[in-house]
Every structure is written in C-alpha cells, then in structure tokens.
C-alpha positions in Angstrom: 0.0 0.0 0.0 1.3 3.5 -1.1 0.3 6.9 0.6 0.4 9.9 -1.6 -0.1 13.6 0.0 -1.4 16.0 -2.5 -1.3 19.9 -1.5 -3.7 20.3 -4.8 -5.6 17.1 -6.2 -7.2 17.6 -10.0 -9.9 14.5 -9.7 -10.7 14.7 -13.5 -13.8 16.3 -12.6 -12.5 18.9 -9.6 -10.2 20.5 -8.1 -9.5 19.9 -4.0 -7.2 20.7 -1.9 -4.5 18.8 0.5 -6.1 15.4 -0.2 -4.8 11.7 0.5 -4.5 9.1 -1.9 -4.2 5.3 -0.9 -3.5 2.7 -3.4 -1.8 -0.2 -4.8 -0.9 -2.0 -8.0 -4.2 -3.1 -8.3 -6.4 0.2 -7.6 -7.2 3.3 -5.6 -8.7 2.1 -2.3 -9.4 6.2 -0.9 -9.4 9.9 -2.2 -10.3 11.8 1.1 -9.0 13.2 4.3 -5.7 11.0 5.9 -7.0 7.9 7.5 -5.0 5.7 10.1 -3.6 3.4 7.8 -0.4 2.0 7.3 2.2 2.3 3.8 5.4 1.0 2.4 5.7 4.2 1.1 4.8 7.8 1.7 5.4 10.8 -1.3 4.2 14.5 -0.8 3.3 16.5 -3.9 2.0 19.7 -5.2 -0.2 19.0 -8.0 -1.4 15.5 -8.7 -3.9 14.6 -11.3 -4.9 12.2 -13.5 -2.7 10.8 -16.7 -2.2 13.1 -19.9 -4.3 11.1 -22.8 -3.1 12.1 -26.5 -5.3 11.3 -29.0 -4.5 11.3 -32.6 -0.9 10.7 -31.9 1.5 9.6 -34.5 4.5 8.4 -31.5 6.3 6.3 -32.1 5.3 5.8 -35.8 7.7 8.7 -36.6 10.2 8.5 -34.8 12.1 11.4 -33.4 16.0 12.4 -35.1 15.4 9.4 -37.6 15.2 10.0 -41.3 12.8 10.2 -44.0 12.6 6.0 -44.5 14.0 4.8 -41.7 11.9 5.6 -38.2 8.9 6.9 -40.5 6.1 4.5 -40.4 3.3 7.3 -40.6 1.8 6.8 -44.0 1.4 3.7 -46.4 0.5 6.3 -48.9 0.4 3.7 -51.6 -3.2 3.0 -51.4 -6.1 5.5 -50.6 -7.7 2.3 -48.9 -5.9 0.6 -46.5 -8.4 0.0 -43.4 -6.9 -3.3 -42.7 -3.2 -2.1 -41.6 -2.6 -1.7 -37.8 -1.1 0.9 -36.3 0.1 -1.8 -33.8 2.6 -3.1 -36.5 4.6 -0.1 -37.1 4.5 1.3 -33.4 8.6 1.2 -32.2 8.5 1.0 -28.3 11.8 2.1 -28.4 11.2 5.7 -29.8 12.9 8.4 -27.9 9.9 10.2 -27.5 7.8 8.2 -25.2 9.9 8.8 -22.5 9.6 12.6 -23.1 5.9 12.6 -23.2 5.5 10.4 -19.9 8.1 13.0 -18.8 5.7 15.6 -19.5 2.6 14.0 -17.7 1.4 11.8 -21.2 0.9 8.5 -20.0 -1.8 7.3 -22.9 -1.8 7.6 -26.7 -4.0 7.2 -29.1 -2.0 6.3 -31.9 -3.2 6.4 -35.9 -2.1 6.3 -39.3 -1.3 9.6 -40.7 -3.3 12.0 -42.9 -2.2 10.6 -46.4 -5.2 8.0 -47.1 -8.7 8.9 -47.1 -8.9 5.8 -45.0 -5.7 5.3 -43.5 -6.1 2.3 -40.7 -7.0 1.2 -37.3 -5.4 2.7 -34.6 -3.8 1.3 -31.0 -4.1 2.5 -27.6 -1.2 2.2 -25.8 0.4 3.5 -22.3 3.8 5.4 -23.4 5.7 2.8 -20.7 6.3 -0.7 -21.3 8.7 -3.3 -22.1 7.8 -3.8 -25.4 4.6 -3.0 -27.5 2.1 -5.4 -26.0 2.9 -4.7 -22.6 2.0 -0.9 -23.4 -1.3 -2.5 -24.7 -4.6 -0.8 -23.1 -6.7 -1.9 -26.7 -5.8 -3.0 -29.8 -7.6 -2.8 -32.9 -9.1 1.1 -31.9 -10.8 3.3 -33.9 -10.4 3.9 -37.8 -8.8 6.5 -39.0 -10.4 9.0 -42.1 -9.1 11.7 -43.8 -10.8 14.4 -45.2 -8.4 17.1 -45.7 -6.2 18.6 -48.5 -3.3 15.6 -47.7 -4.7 12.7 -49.4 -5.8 14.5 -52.7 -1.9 16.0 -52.9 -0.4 12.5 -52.9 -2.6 10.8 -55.4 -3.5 13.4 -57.4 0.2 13.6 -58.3 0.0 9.8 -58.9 -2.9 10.4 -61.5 -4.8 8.4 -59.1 -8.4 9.1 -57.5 -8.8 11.1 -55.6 -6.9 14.0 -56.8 -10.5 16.6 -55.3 -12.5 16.6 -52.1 -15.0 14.6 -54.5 -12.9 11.9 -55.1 -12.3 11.9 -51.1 -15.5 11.7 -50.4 -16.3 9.1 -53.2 -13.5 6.7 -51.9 -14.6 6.5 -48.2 -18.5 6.4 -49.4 -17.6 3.6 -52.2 -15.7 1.6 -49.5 -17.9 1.9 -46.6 -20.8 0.4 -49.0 -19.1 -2.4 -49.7 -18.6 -3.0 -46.3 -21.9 -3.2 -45.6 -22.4 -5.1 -49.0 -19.3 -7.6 -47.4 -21.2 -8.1 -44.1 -25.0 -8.9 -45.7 -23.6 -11.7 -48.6 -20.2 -13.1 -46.6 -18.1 -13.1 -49.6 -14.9 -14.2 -50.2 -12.1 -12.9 -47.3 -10.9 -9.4 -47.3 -9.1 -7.8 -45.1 -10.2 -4.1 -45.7 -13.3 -4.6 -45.4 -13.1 -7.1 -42.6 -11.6 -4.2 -40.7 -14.7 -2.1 -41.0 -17.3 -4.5 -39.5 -16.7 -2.9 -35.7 -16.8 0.2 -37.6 -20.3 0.1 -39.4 -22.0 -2.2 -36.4 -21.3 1.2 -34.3 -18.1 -1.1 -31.7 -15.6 1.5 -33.3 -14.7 4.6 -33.8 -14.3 6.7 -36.8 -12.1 9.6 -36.7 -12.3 11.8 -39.3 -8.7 14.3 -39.5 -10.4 17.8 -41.1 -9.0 21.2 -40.9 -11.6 23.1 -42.8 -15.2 24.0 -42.0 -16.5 22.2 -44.8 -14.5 19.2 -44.6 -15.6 18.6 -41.5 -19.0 19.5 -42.8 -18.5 16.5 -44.9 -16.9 14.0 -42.1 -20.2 14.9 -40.5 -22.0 14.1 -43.7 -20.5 10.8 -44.0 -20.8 10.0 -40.2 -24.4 10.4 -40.6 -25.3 8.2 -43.8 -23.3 5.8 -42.3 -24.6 6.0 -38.9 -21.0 6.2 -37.7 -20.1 6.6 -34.2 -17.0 9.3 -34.6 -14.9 12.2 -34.0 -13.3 15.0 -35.4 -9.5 15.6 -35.5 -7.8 18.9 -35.4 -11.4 20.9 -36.3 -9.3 24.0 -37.1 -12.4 25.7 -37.9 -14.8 23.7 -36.1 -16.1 26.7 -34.6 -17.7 27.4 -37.7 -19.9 24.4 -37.8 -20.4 24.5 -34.1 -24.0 24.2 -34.3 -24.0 21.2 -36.8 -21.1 19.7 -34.5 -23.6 20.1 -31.8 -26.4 18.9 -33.5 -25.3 15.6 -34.3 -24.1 15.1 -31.3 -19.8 14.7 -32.3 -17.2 15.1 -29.8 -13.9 17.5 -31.2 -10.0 16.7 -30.5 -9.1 19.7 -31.5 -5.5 20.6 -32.3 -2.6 21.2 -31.9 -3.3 24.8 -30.5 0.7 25.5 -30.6 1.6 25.2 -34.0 2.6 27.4 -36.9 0.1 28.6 -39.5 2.1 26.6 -42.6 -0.8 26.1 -44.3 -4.3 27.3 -45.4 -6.3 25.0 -43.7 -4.7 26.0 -40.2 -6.1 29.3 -40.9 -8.2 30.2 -37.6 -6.2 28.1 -35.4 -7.0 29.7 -31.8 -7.0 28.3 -28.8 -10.1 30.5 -28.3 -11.9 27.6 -30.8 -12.0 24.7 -27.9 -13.1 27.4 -25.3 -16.4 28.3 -28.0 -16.7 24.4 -28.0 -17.1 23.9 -24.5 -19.2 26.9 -24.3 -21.2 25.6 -26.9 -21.4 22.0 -24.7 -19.4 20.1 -27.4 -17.3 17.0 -25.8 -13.8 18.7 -26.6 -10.1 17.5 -26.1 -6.3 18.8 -27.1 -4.3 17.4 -29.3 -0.9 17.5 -30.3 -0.9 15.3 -33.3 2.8 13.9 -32.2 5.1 14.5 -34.3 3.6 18.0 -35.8 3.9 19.3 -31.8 5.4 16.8 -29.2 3.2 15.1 -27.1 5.2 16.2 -23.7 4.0 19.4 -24.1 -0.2 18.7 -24.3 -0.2 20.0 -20.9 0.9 23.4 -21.9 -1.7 23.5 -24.6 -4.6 23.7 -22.0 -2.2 26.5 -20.4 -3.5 28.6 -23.5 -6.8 28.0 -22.5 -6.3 29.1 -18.8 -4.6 31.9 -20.1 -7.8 33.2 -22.5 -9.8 32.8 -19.9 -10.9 29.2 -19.7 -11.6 27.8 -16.0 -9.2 25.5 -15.0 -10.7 22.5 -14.1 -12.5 22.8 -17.7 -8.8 23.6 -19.2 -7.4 20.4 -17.4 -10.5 18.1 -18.8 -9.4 18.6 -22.2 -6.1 16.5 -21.8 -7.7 14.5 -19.1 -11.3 12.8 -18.6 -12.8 14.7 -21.7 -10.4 12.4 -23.9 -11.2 9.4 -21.8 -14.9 9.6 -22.7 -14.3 10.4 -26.2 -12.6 6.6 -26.7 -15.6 5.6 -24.0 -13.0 4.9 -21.4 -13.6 7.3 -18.8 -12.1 5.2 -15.9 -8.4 6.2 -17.9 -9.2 10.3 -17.2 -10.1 10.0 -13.7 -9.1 9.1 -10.1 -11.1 8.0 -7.5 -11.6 5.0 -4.9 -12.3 1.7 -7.0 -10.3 3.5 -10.1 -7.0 2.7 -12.0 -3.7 4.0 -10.1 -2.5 6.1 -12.6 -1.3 8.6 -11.1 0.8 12.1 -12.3 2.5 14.4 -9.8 4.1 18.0 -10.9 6.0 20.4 -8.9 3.1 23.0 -9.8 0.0 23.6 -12.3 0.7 21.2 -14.7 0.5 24.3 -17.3 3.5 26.2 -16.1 6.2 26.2 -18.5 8.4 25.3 -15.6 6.1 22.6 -13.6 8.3 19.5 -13.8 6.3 15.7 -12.8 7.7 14.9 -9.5 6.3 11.0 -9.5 4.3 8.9 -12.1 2.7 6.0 -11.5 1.6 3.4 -13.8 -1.0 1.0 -12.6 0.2 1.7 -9.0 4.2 1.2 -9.8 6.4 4.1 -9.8 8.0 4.7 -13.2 9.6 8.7 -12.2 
C-alpha cells in the first residue's frame, strides 16, 4: 500500500485541496481526508492529477531524429484504402519520444495512421511505458482513422490516381464503406479491408475523421451520418464554424494542436479560443498534439492557453484528461477516484507552467519517475 499527500488534487472532474491518496498495483482504495492506515511508502506533492491522454498521436510511428525512410512508419500512402493495416505493426516502443511525453505527464496515446489515405487504418491504444509494445497495450484494434483534408488528394492526385478533389475523397470512403456493408449482408470471399470495418459500421468503433476546414468537416459529418458512424473530429481547425452542426449531431472534437505554426491554409483560424467556444457551446472537446507535428510532452501546456484566454481551470485540465477518456468511451483512464486505476501524475506545480516538472508517475500503481 502507497500513501500519496497531494497539496492540490485535480480528480478529473475537480479541483481539492490537501487530499490523500491510498492505493496499490491493483487500484485506488481512498481519495479523502488522511485515514490511520499504514504504507510501504509515503510521497508528498503539489499538483497530482490524473494521466495526460493524447489522441490522434503519431508516436512512435515517426520516430524522433530518424530519417525520411528509416523511423517513418506514418503513412502507407500507396493506397487510398488501407483500413486493414494496424497501427500496432509499425509502433517502435523504443522511440525516444515516449519517455519525453511520460516526462511531460502523457501516460496514454492514441496512436493512428497519418493523414495521407482517405482511409488510412485502425489505430492502437497504448500506455507510453512498457517493455515492449504489448505490454504498453490498453486496446488494440481502436478506432479507424479518415481523412478528409487537402493531404490525401496531394499524394494521389500527383499519382494520377483518384482522388486528386474533395470529390474523389468523399467518393473513396462512401464507395468503401458500401461495400462493407455489402461484405457483411452476402459473406463473400475474405478481405481484409473490409473485414476491418465491421466494428466500424455495427457502431463497436470509432471513426475519426482528420479535417481542418469548416466544410471538410461539414463532410466528415456528412459521412458519419449516412453511415450511422459513431465518430470524432480531429484537429477541427475551424470547427467553430460548424459548431452548431457539431452540436447537433451530437460529435465530440479533438481539436488541435493549438501550438503550431500557421504553414498552411487549412490552419487558418487556429486559436486556442476555438476549444473554449466548444465547451461553451457543450461540445465534448479534447487537445491534441498530433505527435510529431507538436510533441506530445507538451499537451499540458496546450490547455495553459486555454487558462490563459480565460478558460476555468478545471475545464482547461478536462481537455487532456477525462474529456479524452470519454471520447474513446474509457472514462475510468481520465479520472481518479476510490475503485479507479492507479495512474497517477504528480508536478512540482500547475501542470500548465512552463516550468512545472512531474515529481512521481505512476503506472498502474508502480512508480515509473
């Protein structure tokens, strides 16, 4: 049994002060006032909260200081279908950057394909800690990854393939999804691709459609709908502007990542002020970084721009903790409390501050910093 004293304790739902935590390697036994109970060990800290959840990350797929073939498994952008590859496969354990990000308070990824195929994979959910990749396992296949964006008609349109438009986007992921369904009713021959969809359309997945642009995610929402897709939106650089459609059908937003240079058009609008007009609006939001395009360690410091335009902070901390967590459906991963998971992250001050260092981690109860 381990005894953790928190001067400030972030719940994943609220923020209280000079709180004791009591736990194991097998859960949280009690979140209160001290209690007369004996530990093996005793830590004191001044910020504890739950883990850091990245969704939409590309770690350990590109790999940090490696070149342009070697460490860069991001993209099979040699098909414009390719639901049936697993993120899994080309995940490196070994990738520098893991140990940054659970450095910087990310414990959990959500790791997908890239933004080259309209439909690029299934993704992994993973801790950032582990021996090798199926000891970081939380759930494996998770979610399918979409792209409706400017990358995927860039790459083949320069092949002379389909789809060179936002037509031919649209038109690939419609085509495929239909024979999915088509698949499912008259059990034909094997196929991979669309074996891969079947959680997908039966509503057991995820879709998560990568758009920058109002009307691309107009369109993701489009698709959802026809489809009767559970999903999400990536990035939603200008998801304010379809708030009320977001809204209406009901679609969480990861939106992201808020630091990043404005290299292209469809980053135009990029604000952290979109996410606050989300939760205003009562949309399910989250931060992303989108590892490698902004490193994962520093998703804490994205909700710090929040706080800092005026965001409350327990609603700023939500976005990189529980609100992610009930985006994949897992809320137990985003929150602490008795009966819960002991994951646990401990900073030297609000998790936001540019100089807030974590002070102890632990995974499922063991102490990893």
């Amino acid at each position: 049994m381990y005894k953790l004293y928190a001067k400030k304790l972030f719940t994943g739902e609220e923020i209280l002060e000079d709180r004791v935590i009591l736990f194991d390697e097998n859960k949280i036994y009690h979140i209160g006032d001290d209690i007369n109970e004996s530990a093996k060990e005793t830590y004191t800290a001044n910020f504890v909260m739950p883990p850091i959840i990245d969704l939409g990350s590309g770690i350990g797929l590109k790999e940090e200081s490696l070149g342009k073939i070697e460490g860069d498994d991001l993209d099979e952008a040699t098909n414009p279908v390719t639901p049936e590859l697993l993120t899994l496969d080309g995940i490196n354990p070994y990738d520098e950057a893991f140990e940054k990000a659970i450095r910087g308070g990310t414990l959990i990824s959500l790791v997908l394909p890239g933004n080259a195929n309209p439909i690029g994979g299934r993704g992994a959910l993973i801790y950032n800690k582990g021996k090798h990749v199926l000891d970081m396992l939380i759930q494996n296949p998770f979610g399918v990854k979409f792209s409706i964006n400017s990358e995927p008609k860039s790459i083949y349109g320069s092949k002379n393939k389909t789809p060179s438009t936002r037509m031919g986007i649209a038109y690939v992921i419609r085509d495929t999804l239909y024979k999915a369904i088509e698949y499912k009713n008259e059990h034909k021959e094997l196929n991979l691709a669309y074996e891969a969809l079947q959680d997908l359309i039966s509503q057991k997945d995820l879709a998560i459609f990568a758009s920058f642009r109002a009307d691309d995610i107009a369109t993701s929402l489009r698709i959802a709908k026809e489809f009767n897709l559970k999903s999400a939106i990536l990035y939603g650089i200008q998801s304010n502007l379809v708030k009320n459609l977001i809204k209406e059908n009901n679609v969480p937003v990861i939106y992201g990542p808020v630091m990043f240079p404005r290299w292209s058009i469809e980053l135009k609008g990029l604000s952290p002020n979109v996410p606050i007009e989300l939760i205003n609006e009562g949309i399910l939001t989250a931060l992303t970084t989108g590892h490698p395009m902004f490193p994962s360690k520093y998703l804490r410091l994205n909700a710090g721009l929040l706080v800092k335009e005026g965001l409350n902070e327990v609603d700023a901390l939500k976005t990189i903790t529980l609100n992610p967590a009930k985006i994949i459906g897992k809320e137990n991963l985003g929150i602490l409390r008795a009966e819960g998971i002991p994951n646990i992250v401990a900073f030297d001050n609000s998790p936001y501050d540019t100089n807030a260092i974590t002070t102890h981690i632990f995974l499922k109860g063991v102490r990893i910093i």
